[in-house]
C-alpha positions, 0 to 999 in steps of 0.5 A, a space after each residue: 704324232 706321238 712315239 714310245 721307242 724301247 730299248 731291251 736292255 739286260 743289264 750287260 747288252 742293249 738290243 735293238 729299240 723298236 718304236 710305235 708311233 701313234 697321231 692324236 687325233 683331235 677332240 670334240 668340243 663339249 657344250 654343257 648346256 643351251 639356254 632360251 630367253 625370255 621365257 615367257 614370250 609373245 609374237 612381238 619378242 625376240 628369242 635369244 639363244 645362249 650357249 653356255 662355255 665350250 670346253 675342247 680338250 685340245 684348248 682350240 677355240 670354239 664356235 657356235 652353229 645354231 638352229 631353231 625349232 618351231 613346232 617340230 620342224 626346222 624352221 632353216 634358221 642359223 642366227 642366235 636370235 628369232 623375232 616373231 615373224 617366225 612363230 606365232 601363239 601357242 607354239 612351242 620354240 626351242 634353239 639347238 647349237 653345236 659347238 665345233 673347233 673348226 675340226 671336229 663337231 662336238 654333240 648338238 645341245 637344245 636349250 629350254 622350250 618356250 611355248 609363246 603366249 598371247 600378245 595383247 591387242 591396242 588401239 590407236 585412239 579414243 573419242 567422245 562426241 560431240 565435243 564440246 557436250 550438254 547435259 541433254 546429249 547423247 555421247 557416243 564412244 568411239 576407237 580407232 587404231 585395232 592391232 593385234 599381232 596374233 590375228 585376232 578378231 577385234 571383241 574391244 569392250 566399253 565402260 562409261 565412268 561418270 566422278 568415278 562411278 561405272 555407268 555403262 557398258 554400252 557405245 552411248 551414254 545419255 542422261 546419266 550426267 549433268 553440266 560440269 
C-alpha cells in the first residue's frame, strides 16, 4: 500500500493533513518472443519449444505454461517438448507459452511454425542369391526390413553395378558378368 499524507500549511499555521492511500497492484510478466527447433523437421524429431527471458516489473519469478498447436487445433499438450507420434508430413506445428509470476499471466506468445517435412524410408538388409554365384547364374536382388515413419507405400528401387559400371535396374541380372 502506498500513501501521499498533505499537510496545508500557510507559512504561520499548519491544518489538518489528509491522506490517500492506494495498493499497487501486481504486474504481468512480459515474454518477448518464443522459439521452435529444429526448424526443418520430420516425424522422427522432437520439437523443442524455447521461451526467450520473462521479464516482471514487480522482479517476481516467472514461469512458463506451454501448448502446442498441430494444424490449427490444440493438440492438449502442456510440455516443452513434442515427439512425432503427434504430427505427421505436411503439417504445420507451432508452441504457444505464456509467462505468469504465480499472480498474474502475462500475454501468451507463439513461436515460429515448422511445417514437417518427409522422413526417409529404410531397409533392414540387402542379399544377392545364390551365394557363392557362377558366371552362368542368374542372381537375383532381394531386401527385407521396409520402414517408413510417414506410412508410405513401399516404391524401393533397383541397380545392379558390375567394377563400377550401371547395368540394370531390374530384381535380376544374368549374363552381364564373368568369374572373379
Amino acid at each position: 500500500m502506498v500513501t501521499c499524507t498533505v499537510t496545508p500549511d500557510d507559512g504561520t499555521d499548519e491544518g489538518t493533513a489528509l491522506s490517500a492511500s492506494i495498493t499497487i497492484e501486481n504486474t504481468a510478466p512480459v515474454l518477448a518472443s518464443v522459439s521452435l527447433t529444429p526448424t526443418t523437421a520430420t516425424e522422427t524429431d522432437t520439437l523443442m519449444c524455447t521461451p526467450a527471458t520473462a521479464t516482471d516489473a514487480d522482479g517476481d519469478t516467472v514461469a512458463y505454461a506451454y501448448g502446442w498447436t498441430v494444424d490449427g487445433t490444440d493438440i492438449g499438450v502442456s510440455t516443452d517438448t513434442l515427439d512425432g507420434t503427434y504430427f505427421n508430413r505436411d503439417q504445420d506445428v507451432f508452441c504457444t507459452v505464456t509467462p505468469s509470476d504465480g499472480d498474474t499471466d502475462g500475454d501468451a506468445v507463439d513461436s515460429n511454425t515448422v511445417t514437417i517435412d518427409n522422413t526417409a524410408p529404410s531397409i533392414s538388409s540387402v542379399s544377392i542369391t545364390p551365394d557363392p554365384a557362377a558366371a552362368s547364374d542368374t542372381l537375383s536382388c532381394s531386401y527385407t526390413g521396409f520402414s517408413d515413419d510417414d506410412d508410405d507405400s513401399d516404391a524401393s528401387t533397383y541397380a545392379w553395378t558390375v567394377n563400377g559400371s550401371s547395368v540394370g535396374t531390374d530384381t535380376t541380372l544374368e549374363g552381364l558378368f564373368v568369374g572373379g
